[in-house]
VEXTI-883292 format. One line per 2 residues: their letters; for each residue x, y, z of C-alpha. Coordinates in nm, 3 decimals. Layout:
<sites>
a	X Y Z ~ ...
</sites>
This chain:
<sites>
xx	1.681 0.785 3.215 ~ 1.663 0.383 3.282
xx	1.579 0.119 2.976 ~ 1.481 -0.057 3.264
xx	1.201 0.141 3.351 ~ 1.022 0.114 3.015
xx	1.101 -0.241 2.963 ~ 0.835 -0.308 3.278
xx	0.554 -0.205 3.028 ~ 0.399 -0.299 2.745
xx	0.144 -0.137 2.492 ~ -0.143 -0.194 2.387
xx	-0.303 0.009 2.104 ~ -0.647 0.015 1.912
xx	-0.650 0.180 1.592 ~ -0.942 0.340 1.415
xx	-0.879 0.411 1.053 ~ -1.132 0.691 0.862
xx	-1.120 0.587 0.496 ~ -1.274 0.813 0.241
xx	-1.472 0.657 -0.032 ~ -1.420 0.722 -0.363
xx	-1.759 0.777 -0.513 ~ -1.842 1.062 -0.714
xx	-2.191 1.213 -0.486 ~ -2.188 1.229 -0.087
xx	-2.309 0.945 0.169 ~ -2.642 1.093 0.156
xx	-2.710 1.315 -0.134 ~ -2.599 1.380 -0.491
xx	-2.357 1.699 -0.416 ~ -2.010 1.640 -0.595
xx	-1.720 1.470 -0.390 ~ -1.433 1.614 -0.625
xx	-1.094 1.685 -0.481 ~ -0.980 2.022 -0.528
xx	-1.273 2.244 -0.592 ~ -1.352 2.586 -0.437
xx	-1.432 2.607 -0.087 ~ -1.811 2.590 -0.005
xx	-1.891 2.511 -0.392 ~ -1.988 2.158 -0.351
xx	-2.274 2.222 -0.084 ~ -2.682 2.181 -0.120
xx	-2.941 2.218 0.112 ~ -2.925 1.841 0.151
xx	-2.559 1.803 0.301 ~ -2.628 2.167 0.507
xx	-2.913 2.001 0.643 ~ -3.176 2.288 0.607
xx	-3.516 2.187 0.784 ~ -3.754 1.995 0.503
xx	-3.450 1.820 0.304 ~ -3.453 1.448 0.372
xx	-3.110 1.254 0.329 ~ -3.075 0.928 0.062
xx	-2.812 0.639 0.106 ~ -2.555 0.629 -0.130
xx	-2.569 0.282 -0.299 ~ -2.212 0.273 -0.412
xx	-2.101 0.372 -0.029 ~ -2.253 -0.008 0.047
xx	-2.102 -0.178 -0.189 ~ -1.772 -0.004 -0.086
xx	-1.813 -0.124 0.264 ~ -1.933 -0.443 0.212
xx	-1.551 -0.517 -0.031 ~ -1.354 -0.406 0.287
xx	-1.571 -0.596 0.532 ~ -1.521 -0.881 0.283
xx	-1.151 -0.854 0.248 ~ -1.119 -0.879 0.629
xx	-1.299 -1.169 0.643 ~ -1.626 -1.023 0.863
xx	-1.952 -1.066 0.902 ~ -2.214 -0.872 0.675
xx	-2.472 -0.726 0.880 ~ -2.846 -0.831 0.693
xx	-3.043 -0.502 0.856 ~ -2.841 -0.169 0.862
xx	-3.022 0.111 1.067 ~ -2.851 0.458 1.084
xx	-2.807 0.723 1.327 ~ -2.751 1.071 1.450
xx	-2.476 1.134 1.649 ~ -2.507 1.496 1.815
xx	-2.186 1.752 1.891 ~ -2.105 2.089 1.786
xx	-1.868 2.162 1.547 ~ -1.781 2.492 1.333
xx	-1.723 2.243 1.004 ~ -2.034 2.018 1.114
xx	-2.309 2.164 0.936 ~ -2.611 1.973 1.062
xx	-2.537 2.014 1.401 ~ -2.493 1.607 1.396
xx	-2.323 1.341 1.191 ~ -2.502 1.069 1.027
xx	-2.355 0.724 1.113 ~ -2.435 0.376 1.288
xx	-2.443 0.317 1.595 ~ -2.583 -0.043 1.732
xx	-2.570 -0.181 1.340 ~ -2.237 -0.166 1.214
xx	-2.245 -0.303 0.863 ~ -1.919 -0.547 0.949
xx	-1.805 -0.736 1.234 ~ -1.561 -1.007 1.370
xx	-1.299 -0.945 1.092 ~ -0.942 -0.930 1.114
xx	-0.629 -0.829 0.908 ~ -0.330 -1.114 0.916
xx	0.034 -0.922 0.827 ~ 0.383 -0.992 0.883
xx	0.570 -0.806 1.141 ~ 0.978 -0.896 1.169
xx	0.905 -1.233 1.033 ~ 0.659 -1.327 1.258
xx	0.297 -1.334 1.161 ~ 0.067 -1.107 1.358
xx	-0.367 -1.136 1.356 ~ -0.532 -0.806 1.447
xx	-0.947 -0.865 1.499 ~ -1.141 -0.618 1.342
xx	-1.407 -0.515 1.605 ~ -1.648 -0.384 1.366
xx	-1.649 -0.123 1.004 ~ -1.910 0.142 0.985
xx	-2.062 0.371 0.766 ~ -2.049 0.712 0.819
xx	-2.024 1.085 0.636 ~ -1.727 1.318 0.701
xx	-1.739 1.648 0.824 ~ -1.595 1.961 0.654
xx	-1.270 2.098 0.739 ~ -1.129 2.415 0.938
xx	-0.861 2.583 0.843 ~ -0.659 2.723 1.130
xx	-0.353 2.945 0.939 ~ -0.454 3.116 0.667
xx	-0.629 3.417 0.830 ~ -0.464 3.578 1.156
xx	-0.778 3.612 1.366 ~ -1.041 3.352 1.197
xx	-1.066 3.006 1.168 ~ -1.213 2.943 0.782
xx	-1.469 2.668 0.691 ~ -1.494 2.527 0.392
xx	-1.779 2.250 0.390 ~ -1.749 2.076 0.035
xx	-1.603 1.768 0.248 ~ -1.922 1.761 0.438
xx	-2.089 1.453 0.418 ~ -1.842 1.266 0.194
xx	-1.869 0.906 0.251 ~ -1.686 0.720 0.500
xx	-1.600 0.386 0.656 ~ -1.426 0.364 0.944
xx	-1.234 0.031 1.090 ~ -1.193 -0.008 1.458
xx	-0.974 -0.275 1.573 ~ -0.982 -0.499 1.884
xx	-0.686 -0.377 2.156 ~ -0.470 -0.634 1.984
xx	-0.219 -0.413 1.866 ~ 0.139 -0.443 2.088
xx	0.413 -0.213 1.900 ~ 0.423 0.113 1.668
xx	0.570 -0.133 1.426 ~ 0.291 -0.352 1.407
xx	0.067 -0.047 1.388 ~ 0.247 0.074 1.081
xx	0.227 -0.279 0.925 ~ -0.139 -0.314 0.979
xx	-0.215 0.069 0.797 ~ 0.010 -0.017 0.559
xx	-0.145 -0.317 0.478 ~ -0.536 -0.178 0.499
xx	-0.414 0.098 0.245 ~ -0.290 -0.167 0.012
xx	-0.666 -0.327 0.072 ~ -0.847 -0.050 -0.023
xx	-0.597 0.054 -0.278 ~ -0.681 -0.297 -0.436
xx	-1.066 -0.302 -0.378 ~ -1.028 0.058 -0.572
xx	-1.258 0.181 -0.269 ~ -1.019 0.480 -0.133
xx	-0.684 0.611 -0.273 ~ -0.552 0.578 0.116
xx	-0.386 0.889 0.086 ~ -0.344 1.037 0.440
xx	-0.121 1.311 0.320 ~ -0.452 1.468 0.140
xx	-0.627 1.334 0.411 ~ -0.842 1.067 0.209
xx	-0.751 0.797 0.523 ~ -0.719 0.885 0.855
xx	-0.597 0.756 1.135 ~ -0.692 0.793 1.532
xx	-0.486 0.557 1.776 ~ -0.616 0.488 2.132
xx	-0.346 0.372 2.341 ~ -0.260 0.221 2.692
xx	0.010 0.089 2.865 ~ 0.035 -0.180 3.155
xx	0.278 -0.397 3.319 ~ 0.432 -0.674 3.144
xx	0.193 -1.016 3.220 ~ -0.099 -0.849 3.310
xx	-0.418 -0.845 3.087 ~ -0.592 -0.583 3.229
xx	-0.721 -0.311 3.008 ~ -0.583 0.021 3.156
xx	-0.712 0.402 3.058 ~ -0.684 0.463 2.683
xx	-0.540 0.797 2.500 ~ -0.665 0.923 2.195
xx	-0.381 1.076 1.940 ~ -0.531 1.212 1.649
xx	-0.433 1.494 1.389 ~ -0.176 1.158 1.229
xx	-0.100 1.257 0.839 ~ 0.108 1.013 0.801
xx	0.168 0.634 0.837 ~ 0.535 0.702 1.004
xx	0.407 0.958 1.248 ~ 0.150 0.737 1.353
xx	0.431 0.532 1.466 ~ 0.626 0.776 1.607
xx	0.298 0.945 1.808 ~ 0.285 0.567 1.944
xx	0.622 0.580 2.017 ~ 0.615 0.908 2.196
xx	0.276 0.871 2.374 ~ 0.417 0.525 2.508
xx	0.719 0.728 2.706 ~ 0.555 0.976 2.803
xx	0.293 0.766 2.990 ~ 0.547 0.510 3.156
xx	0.721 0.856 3.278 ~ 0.364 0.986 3.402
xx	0.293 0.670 3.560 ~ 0.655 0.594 3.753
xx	0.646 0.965 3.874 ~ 0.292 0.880 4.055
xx	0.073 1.031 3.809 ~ -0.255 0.892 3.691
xx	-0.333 0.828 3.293 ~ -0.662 1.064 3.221
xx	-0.882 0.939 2.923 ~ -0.852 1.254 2.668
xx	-0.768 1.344 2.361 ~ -0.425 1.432 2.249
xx	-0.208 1.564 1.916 ~ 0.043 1.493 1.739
xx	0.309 1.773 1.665 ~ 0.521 1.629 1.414
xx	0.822 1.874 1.459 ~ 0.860 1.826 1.830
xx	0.789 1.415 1.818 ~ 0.572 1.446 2.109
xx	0.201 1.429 2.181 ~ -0.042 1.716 2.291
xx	-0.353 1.759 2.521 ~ -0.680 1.877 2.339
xx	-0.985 1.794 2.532 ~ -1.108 1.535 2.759
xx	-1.251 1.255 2.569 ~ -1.594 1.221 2.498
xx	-1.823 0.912 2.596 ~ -2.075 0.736 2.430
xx	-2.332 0.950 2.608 ~ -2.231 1.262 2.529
xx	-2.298 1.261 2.191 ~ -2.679 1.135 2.242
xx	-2.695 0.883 1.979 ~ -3.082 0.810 1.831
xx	-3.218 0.646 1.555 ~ -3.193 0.880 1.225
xx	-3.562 0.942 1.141 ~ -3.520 1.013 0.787
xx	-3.363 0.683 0.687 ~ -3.522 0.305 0.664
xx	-3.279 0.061 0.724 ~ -3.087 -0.069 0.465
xx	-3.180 -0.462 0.406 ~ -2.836 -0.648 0.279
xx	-2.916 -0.964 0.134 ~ -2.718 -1.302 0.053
xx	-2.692 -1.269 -0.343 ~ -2.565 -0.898 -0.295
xx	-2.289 -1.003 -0.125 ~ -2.223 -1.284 -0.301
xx	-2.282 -1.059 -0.626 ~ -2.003 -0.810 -0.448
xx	-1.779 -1.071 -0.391 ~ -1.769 -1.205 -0.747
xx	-1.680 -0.873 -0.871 ~ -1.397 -0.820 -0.638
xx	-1.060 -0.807 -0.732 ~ -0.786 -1.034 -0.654
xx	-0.632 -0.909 -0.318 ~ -0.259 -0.904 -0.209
xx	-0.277 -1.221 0.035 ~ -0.422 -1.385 -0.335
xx	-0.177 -1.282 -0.532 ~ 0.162 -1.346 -0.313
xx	0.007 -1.704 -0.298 ~ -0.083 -1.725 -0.632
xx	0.314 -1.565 -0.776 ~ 0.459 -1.836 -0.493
xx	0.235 -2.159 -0.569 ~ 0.164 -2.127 -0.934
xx	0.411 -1.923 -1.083 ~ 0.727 -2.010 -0.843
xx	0.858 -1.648 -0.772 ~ 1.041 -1.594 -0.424
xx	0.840 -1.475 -0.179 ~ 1.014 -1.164 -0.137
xx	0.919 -1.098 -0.514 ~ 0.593 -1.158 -0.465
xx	0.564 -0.927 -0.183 ~ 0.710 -0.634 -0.332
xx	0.478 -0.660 -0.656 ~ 0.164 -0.605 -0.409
xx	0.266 -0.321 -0.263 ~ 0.144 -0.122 -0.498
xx	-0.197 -0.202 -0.668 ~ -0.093 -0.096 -1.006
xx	0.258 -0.244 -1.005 ~ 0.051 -0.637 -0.971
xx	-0.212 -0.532 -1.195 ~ 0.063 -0.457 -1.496
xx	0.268 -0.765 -1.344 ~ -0.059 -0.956 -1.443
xx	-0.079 -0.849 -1.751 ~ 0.245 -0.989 -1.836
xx	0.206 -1.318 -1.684 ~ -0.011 -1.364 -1.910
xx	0.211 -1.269 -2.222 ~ 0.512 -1.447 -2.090
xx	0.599 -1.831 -1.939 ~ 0.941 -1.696 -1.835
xx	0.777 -1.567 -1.511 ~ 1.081 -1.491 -1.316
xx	1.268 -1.320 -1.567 ~ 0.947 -1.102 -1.633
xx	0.971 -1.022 -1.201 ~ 1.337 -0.910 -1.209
xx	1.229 -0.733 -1.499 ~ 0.985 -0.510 -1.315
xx	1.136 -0.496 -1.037 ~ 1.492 -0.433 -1.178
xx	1.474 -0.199 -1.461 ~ 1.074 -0.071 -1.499
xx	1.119 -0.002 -1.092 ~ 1.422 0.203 -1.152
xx	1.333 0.380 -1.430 ~ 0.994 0.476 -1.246
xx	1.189 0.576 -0.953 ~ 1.435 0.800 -1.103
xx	1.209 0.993 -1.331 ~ 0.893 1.031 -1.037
xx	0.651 0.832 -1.234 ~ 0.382 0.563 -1.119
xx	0.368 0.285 -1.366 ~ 0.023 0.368 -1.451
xx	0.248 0.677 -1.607 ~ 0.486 0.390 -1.823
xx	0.525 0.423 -2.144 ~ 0.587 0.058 -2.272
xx	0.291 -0.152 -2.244 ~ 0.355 -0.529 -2.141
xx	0.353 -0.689 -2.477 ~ 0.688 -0.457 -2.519
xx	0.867 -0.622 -2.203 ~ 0.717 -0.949 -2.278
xx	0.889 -0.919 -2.656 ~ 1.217 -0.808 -2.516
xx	1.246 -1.101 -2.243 ~ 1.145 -1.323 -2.550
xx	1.428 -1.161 -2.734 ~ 1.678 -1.274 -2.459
xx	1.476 -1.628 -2.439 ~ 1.592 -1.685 -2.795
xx	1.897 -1.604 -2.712 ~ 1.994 -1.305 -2.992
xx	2.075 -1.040 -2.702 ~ 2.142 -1.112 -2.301
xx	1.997 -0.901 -2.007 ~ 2.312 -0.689 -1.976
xx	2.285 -0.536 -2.334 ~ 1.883 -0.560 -2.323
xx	1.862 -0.364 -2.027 ~ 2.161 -0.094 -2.068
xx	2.078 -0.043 -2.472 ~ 1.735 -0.249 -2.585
xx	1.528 -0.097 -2.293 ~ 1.627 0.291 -2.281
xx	1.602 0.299 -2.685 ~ 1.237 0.106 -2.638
xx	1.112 0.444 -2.353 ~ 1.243 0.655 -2.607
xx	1.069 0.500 -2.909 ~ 0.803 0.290 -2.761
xx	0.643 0.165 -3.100 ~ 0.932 -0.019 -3.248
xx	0.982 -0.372 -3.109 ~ 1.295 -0.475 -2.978
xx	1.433 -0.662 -3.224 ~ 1.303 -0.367 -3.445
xx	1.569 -0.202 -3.219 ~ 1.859 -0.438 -3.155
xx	1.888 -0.463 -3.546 ~ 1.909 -0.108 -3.584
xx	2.174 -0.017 -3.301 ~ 2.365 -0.415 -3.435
xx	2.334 -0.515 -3.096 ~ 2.193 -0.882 -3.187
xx	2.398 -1.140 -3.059 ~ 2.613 -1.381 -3.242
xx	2.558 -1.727 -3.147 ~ 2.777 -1.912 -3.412
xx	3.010 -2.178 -3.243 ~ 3.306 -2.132 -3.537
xx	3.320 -1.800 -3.487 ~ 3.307 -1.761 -3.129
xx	3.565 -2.081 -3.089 ~ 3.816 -1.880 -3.301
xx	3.784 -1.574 -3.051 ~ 3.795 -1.825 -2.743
xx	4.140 -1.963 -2.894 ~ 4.278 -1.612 -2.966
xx	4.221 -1.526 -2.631 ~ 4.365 -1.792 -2.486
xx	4.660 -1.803 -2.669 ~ 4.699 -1.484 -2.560
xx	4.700 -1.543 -2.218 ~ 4.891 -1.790 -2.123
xx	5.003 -1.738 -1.771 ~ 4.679 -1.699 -1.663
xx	4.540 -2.028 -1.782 ~ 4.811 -2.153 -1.648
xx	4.660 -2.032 -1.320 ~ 4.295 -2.169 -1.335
xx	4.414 -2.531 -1.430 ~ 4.609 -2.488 -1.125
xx	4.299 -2.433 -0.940 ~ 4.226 -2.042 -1.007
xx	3.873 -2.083 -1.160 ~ 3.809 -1.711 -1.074
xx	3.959 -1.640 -1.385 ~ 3.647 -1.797 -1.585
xx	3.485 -1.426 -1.609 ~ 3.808 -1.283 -1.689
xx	3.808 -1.482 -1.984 ~ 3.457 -1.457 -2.093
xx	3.517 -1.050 -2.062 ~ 3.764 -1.083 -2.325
xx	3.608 -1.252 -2.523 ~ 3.287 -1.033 -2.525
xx	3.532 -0.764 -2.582 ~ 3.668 -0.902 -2.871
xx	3.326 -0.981 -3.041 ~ 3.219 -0.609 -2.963
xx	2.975 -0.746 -2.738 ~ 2.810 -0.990 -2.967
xx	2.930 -1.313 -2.884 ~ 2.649 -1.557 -2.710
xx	2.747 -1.564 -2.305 ~ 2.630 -1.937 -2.308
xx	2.830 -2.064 -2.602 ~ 3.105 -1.853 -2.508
xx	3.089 -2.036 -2.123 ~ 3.057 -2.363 -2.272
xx	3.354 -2.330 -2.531 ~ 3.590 -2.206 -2.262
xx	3.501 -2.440 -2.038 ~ 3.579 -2.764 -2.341
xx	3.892 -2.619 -2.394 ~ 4.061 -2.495 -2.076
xx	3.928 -2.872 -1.931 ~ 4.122 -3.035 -2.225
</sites>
């Protein structure tokens, strides 16, 4: 099989991402939205749709959309009309999903990321509001499929993106970065393991140079950020080899089976038409004003894009620092925190990214799981700061003692375990000399030019004080006396 062949094409790829919102009643009624209960327990007449009920929109939904369209910089729609959108389903209870159709709540956003260095601009092409349906379960029972509708009519929004999309690794950059968004607006907890975001990819392929839009693939059934990129992946192949064997791309919908890597037929996809969109006669529109938004906007959060400026411009952390903080919500919120207890902002970033980051990693824990709040790590870097203990003994003796006991301080700490540092010139000069004297071929060899030897030194000397001797004044008296 040629490179050569593939090389001729390029992709392109629109992504529509479901998110789940994270309100406690449905889109359109006041059933329950809680993860994890019974099957078919969190059901009324209202979400069944039984003749007589009539449906109610969920204020916090709209707010929830509004944050996202905000965050991607789009357009607020001012009138919001809803619809029905007809097909048969076993887990669609009504017979017909309530969404919108001609009124999207958002358009003309888009989502800037980084892909390989290189900064990529997807347009959002518009963000509506929608409910869920319930879900069918396919493997429990040998000869039934099994419903369970408490999902039905949990709110949704779902994102649709322009065709702008070129690579599997820019689509796993762009869901990665709308999870962080929502993650941040606190709107959905983006989980597509559980099934709480959702991802459908519509993808095409056509020569390289030409602009034409050729006929688009669906891949759904995604549960994962990486297999959406490797359903790209595999869908892209397996159209170039459809296409240079004389076949012709049918619009349909395919799956994704994770353990073979490739993609699988379904149905033919639907159209517009055949789901007979019109008006939803049980809802007025939903009227959006100015000073709502504005009112949503103030209450927003700082989002990533915010902060990595903000930790760069203000606070003079590295980029790369400031970009691995905001990947995870909870992580910059705690960072905050301690910016604001601390003016040694860099040491507090290795900290948290050094030594909280490990500690969280090894033992499975989210730091909204930590033990030490971050007055603790601001005290210990202050501790260092003043020079009575160094990172080294802070983080391999100060830090583990502090998880263990997490209401004495850490000086509390370094007194009790006599870990404080010494920082008194006589005595460290005397331990300087000793070791030097002791030693003398090998200062003979750094005033010959060996300078390496500078840590072998200071190790001795660290030795000798058991640890306690001040790395600073111990550098600066070896350095007075091996340059005299």
């Amino acid at each position: 099989m040629s490179d050569d062949k593939y090389s001729k094409y390029e992709l392109v790829i629109g992504l529509e991402v479901h998110a789940q919102l994270s309100t406690k009643s449905k889109m359109y009624c006041g059933d329950s939205t809680e993860f994890g209960a019974s099957p078919n327990t969190q059901v009324s007449p209202l979400s069944l749709g039984h003749p007589g009920t009539l449906p109610r929109v969920n204020k916090a939904a709209v707010a929830a959309a509004v944050k996202i369209g905000l965050a991607m910089d789009g357009e607020i729609r001012e009138v919001n009309e809803f619809a029905r959108k007809n097909y048969f389903y076993a887990d669609l209870p009504k017979g017909y999903q309530i969404t919108q159709d001609k009124t999207p709540i958002c358009t003309n956003g888009f989502l800037k990321f980084e892909v390989n260095g290189e900064e990529k601009t997807v347009r959002i092409h518009r963000i509506h509001m929608e409910e869920d349906a319930g879900k069918s379960t396919h493997d429990l029972d040998p000869f039934f499929t099994l419903v369970d509708l408490n999902r039905a009519g949990v709110p949704l929004v779902e994102i649709v993106t322009e065709p702008d999309i070129r690579s599997s690794d820019e689509a796993y950059q762009y869901l990665t970065e709308v999870r962080k968004l929502v993650r941040f607006l606190e709107i959905c907890d983006g989980n597509l393991e559980e099934g709480s975001m959702r991802c459908d990819a519509n993808i095409s392929i056509r020569k390289v140079g030409e602009t034409i839009l050729n006929t688009r693939v669906e891949v759904k059934n995604m549960n994962s950020i990486r297999n959406v990129k490797r359903a790209i992946e595999a869908e892209f192949i397996r159209q170039v080899d459809l296409v240079e064997e004389g076949g012709v791309v049918v619009q349909e919908t395919r799956g994704f089976d994770a353990n073979t890597g490739k993609t699988l037929g379904q149905r033919s996809k639907e159209f517009a038409h055949d789901y007979r969109y019109f008006p939803e006669p049980d809802l007025p529109p939903v009227v959006i004003t100015d000073a709502y938004i504005q009112d949503v906007r103030a209450n927003m959060p700082k989002l990533p894009k915010q902060l990595i400026s903000e930790y760069v411009n203000h606070f003079g952390l590295p980029l790369y620092d400031a970009t691995v903080i905001t990947d995870d919500k909870d992580l910059a919120f705690y960072f905050n925190d301690l910016l604001k207890l601390t003016s040694n902002y860099k040491a507090a970033s290795n900290w948290v990214l050094g030594p909280v980051k490990s500690f969280l990693n090894e033992n499975g824990l989210e730091i909204s799981q930590f033990v030490l709040k971050p007055q603790a790590l601001a005290d210990l870097i202050a501790l260092i700061d003043s020079g009575k203990t160094n990172f080294s003994v802070a983080s391999q003796k100060i830090f583990p003692e502090m998880i263990v006991a997490p209401a004495k301080s850490p000086l509390q700490i370094a007194e009790e375990l006599n870990l404080l540092q010494n920082s008194d010139e006589g005595m460290i000069k005397e331990l300087v000399a000793q070791v030097l004297s002791s030693m003398p071929a090998k200062v003979e060899e750094y005033k010959a030019g060996k300078k390496g030897l500078m840590g072998l030194f200071v190790g001795e000397v660290m030795k000798a004080s058991k640890g306690k001797a001040d790395p600073k004044v111990t550098n600066k008296l070896l350095n007075e006396l091996l340059e005299n």
